[in-house]
LUMROLUM-663262 format. One record per atom (N, C-alpha, C): x, y, z; residue in one letter. Coordinates in steps of 0.02 Angstrom, whole numbers, plus 50000, padded with zeros to 5 digits. Layout:
<nodes>
XYZA ...
</nodes>
This chain:
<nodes>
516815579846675X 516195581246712X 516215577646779X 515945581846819X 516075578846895X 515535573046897X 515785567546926X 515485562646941X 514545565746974X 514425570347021X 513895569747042X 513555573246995X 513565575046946X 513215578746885X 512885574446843X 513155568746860X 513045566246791X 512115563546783X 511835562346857X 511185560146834X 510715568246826X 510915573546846X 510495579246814X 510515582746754X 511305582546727X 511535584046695X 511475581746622X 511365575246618X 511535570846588X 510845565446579X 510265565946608X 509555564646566X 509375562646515X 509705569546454X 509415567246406X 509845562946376X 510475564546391X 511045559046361X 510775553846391X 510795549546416X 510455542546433X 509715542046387X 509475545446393X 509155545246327X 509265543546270X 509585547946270X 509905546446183X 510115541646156X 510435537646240X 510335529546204X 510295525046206X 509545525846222X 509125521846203X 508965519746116X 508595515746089X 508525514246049X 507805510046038X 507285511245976X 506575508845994X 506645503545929X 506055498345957X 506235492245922X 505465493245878X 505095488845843X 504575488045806X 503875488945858X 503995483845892X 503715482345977X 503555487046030X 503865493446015X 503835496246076X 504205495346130X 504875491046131X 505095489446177X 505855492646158X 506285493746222X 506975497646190X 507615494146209X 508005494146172X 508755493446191X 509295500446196X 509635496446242X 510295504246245X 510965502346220X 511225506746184X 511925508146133X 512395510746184X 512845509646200X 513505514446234X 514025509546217X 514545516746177X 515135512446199X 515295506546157X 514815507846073X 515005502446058X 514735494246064X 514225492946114X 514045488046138X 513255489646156X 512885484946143X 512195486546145X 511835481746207X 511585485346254X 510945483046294X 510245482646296X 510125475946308X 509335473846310X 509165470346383X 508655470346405X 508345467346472X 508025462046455X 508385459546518X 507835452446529X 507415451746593X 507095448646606X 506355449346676X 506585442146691X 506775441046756X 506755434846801X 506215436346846X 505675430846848X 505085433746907X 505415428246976X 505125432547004X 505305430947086X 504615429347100X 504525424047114X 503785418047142X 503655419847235X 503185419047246X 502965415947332X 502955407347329X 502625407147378X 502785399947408X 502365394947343X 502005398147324X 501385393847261X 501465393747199X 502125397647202X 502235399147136X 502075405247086X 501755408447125X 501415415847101X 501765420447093X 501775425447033X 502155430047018X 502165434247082X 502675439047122X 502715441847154X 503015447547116X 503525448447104X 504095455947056X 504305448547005X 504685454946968X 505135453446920X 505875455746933X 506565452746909X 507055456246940X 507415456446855X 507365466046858X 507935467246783X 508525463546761X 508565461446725X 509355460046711X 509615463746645X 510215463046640X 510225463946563X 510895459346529X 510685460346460X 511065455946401X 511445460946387X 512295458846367X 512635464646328X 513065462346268X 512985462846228X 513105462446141X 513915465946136X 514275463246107X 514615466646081X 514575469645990X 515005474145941X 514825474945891X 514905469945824X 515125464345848X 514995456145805X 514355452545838X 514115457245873X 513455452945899X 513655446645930X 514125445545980X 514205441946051X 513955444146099X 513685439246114X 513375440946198X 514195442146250X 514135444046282X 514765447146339X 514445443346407X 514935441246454X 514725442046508X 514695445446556X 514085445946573X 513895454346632X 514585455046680X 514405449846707X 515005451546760X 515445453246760X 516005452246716X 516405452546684X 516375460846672X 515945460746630X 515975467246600X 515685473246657X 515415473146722X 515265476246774X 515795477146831X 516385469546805X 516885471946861X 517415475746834X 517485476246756X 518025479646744X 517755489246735X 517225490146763X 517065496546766X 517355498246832X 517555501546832X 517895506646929X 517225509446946X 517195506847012X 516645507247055X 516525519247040X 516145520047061X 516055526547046X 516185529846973X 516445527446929X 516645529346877X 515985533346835X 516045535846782X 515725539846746X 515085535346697X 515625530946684X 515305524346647X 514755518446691X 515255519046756X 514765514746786X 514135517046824X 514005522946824X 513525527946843X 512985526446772X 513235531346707X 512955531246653X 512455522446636X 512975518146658X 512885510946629X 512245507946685X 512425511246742X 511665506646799X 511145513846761X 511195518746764X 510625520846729X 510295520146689X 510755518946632X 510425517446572X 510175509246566X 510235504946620X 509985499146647X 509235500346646X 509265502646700X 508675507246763X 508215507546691X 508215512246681X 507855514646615X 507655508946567X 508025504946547X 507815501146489X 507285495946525X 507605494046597X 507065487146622X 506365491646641X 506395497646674X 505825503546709X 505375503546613X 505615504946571X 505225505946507X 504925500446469X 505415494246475X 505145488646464X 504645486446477X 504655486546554X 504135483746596X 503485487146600X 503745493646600X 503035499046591X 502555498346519X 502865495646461X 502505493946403X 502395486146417X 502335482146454X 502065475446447X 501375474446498X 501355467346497X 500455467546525X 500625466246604X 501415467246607X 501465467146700X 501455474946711X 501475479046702X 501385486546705X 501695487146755X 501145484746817X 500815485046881X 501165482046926X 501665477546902X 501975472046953X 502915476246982X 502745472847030X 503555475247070X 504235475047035X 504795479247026X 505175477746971X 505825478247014X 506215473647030X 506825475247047X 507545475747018X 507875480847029X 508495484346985X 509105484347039X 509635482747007X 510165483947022X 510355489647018X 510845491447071X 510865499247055X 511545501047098X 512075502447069X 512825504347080X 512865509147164X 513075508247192X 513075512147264X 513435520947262X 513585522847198X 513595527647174X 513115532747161X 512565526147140X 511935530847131X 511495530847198X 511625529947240X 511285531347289X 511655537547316X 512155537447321X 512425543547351X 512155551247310X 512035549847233X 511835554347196X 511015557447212X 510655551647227X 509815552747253X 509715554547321X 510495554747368X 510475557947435X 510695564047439X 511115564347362X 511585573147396X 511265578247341X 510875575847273X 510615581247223X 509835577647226X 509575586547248X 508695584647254X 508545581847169X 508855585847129X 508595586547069X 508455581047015X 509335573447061X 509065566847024X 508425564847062X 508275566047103X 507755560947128X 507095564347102X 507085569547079X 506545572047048X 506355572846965X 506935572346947X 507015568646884X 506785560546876X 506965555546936X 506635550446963X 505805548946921X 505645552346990X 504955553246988X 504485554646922X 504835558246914X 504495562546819X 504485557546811X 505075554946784X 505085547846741X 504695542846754X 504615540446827X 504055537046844X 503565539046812X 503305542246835X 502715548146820X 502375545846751X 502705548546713X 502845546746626X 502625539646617X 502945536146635X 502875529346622X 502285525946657X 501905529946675X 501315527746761X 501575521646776X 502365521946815X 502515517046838X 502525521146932X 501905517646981X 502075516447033X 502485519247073X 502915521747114X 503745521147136X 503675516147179X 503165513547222X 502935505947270X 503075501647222X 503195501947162X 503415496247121X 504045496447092X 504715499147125X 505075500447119X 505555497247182X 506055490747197X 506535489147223X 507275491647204X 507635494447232X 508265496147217X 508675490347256X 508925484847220X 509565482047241X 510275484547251X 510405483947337X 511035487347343X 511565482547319X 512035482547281X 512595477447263X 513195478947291X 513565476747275X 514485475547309X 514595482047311X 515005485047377X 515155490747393X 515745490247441X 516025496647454X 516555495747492X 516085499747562X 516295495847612X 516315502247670X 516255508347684X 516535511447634X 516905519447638X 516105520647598X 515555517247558X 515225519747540X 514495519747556X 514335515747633X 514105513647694X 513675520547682X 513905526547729X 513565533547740X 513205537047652X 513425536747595X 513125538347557X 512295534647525X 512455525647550X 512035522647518X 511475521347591X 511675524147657X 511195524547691X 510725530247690X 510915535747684X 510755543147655X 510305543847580X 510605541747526X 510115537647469X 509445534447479X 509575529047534X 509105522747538X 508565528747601X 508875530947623X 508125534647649X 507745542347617X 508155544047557X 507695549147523X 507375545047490X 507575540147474X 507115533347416X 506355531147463X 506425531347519X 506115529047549X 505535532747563X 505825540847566X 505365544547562X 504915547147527X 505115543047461X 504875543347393X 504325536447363X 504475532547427X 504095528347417X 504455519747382X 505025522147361X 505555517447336X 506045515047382X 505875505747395X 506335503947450X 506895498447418X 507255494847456X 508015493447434X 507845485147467X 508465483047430X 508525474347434X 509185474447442X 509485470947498X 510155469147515X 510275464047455X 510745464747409X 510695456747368X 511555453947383X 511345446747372X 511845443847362X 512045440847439X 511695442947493X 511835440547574X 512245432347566X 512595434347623X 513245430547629X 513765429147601X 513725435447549X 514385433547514X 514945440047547X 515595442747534X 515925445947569X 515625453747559X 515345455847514X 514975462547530X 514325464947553X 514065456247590X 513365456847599X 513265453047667X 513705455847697X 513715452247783X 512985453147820X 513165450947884X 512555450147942X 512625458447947X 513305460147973X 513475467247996X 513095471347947X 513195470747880X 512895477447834X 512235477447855X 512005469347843X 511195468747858X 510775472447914X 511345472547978X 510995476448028X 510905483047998X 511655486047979X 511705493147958X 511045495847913X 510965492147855X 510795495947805X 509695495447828X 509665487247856X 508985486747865X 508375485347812X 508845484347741X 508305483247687X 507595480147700X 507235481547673X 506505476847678X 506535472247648X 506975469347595X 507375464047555X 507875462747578X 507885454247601X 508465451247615X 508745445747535X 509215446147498X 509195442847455X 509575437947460X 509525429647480X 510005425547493X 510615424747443X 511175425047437X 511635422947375X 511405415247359X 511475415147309X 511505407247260X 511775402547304X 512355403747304X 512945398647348X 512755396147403X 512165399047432X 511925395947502X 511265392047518X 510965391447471X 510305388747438X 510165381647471X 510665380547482X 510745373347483X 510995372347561X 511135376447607X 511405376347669X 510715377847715X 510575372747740X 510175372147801X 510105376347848X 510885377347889X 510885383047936X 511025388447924X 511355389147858X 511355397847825X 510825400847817X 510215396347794X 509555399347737X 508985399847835X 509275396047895X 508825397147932X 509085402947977X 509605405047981X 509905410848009X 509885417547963X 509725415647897X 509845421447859X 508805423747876X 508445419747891X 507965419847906X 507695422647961X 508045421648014X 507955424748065X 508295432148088X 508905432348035X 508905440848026X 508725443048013X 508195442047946X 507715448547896X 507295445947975X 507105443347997X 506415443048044X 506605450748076X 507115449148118X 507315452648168X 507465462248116X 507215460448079X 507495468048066X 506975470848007X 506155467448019X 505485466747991X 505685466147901X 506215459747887X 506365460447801X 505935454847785X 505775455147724X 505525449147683X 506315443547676X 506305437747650X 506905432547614X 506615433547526X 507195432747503X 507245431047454X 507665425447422X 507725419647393X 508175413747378X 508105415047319X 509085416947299X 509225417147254X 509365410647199X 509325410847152X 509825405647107X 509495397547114X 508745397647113X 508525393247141X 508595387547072X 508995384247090X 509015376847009X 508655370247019X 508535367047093X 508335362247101X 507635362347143X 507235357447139X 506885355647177X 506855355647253X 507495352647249X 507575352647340X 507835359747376X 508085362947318X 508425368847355X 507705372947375X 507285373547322X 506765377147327X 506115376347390X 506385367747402X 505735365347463X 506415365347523X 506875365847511X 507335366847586X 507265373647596X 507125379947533X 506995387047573X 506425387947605X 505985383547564X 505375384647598X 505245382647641X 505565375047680X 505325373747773X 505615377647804X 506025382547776X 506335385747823X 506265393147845X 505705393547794X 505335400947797X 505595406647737X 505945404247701X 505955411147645X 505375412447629X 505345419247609X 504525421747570X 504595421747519X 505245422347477X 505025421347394X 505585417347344X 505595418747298X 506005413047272X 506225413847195X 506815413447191X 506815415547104X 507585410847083X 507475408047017X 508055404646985X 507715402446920X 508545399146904X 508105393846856X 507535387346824X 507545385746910X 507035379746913X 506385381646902X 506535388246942X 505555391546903X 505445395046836X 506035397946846X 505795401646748X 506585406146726X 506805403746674X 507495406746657X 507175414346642X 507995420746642X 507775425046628X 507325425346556X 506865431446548X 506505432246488X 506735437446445X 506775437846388X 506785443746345X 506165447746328X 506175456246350X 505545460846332X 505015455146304X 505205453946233X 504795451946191X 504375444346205X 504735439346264X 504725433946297X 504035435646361X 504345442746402X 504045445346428X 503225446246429X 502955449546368X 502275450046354X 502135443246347X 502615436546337X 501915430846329X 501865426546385X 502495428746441X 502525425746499X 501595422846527X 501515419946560X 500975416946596X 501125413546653X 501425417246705X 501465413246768X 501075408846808X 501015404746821X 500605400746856X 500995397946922X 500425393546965X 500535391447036X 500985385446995X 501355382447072X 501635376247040X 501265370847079X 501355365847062X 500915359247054X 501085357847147X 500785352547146X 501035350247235X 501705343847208X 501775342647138X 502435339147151X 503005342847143X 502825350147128X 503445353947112X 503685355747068X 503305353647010X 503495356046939X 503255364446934X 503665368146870X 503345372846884X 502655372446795X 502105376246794X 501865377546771X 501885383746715X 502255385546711X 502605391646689X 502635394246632X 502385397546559X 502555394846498X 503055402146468X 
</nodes>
């Protein structure tokens, strides 16, 4: 099956596997290996829920956890699987979230640069999209698409993508900035309304104030990734990031973690309040 088929074509199969829990909440089967989501919330300066950012857990069939990465780099970029696998992502965190008491709140997804080329060149995924939204009365303004690691050569498809999304009401987050697939250069190119700092730089003074003054210059929000410490979190903040997400404020959550979340402001010494 030709690669660009696969999100019209192929619907209900992503469907199919899915899987429903007691809860109302779902996991996905492929391949042998089972996926579940987790919710990292992304805070403002007070500590206030702003979005949530999908992740997911992947199981193998002895019931080991796997590591994502790992298991995301040995997929070939465009592949059949790695198309199928950010969808059936998409879907589990978009359904999750739509059955909990954040409904309403901003949800950001990772999403393979494959599939953008698919929501620029076939009307029919992006309207399949929508339904689904639809269905779920999830928003599409509550919908971030994170662009991740890409080659060059795939520049013109995921700029073409990112503006039928746009027209749809669904906008995009550069993630991972400053690392080698998330330059200044793309940043001009692509223009996200999300700038997402990488982890690794959290802690750099003149990275986090230059990475600052590019989203300015190109009307983006900041985002600070991978936030673990105290200081990293009050060094993004003299320096103007707008939001903030790691472990110092709240590890990822599981669905079921999810509904009892209770975000709160954080204190003026910096603790977070969080339960």
């Amino acid at each position: 099956m030709e690669i660009e088929t696969i999100y019209s074509r192929q619907m209900d199969y992503i469907q199919s596997l899915l899987r429903y829990q007691g809860d109302e909440s779902v996991y996905g089967h492929y391949r042998q290996e089972s996926f579940y989501s987790a919710f990292q919330p992304i805070v403002d300066h007070s500590g206030e829920l702003f979005a949530f950012e999908g992740l997911v857990r992947i199981y193998n069939q002895q019931g080991e956890l796997k590591n994502t990465g790992d298991y995301f780099d040995r997929l070939k970029p465009g592949s059949k699987a790695n198309v199928i696998v950010t969808l059936l992502c998409a879907k589990l965190h978009t359904m999750n979230l739509a059955h909990s008491r954040y409904r309403t709140t901003k949800l950001f997804i990772n999403v393979a640069p494959s599939v953008f080329t698919l929501l620029a060149n076939h009307h029919q995924a992006i309207e399949q999209l929508m339904y689904r939204l639809e269905c779920l009365k999830i928003q599409s303004s509550q919908i971030i698409y994170e662009i991740t690691e890409f080659d060059q050569s795939e520049m013109e498809g995921i700029l073409r993508g990112q503006q039928r999304l746009a027209e749809y009401g669904i906008l995009t987050a550069l993630d991972d900035y400053g690392t080698r697939y998330s330059t200044y250069e793309r940043a001009m190119q692509i223009k996200a309304p999300y700038l997402k700092i990488d982890r690794s730089f959290v802690s750099n003074k003149r990275f986090v104030r230059s990475a600052v003054e590019v989203a300015q210059s190109i009307g983006a929000k900041t985002i600070a990734e991978g936030v673990e410490t105290q200081q990293q979190y009050q060094l993004c903040k003299e320096y103007g990031v707008d939001f903030f997400q790691g472990y110092w404020l709240q590890r990822p959550m599981t669905t079921q973690r999810l509904s009892q979340y209770r975000g709160k402001a954080l204190e003026l010494e910096g603790h977070v309040l969080g339960t």
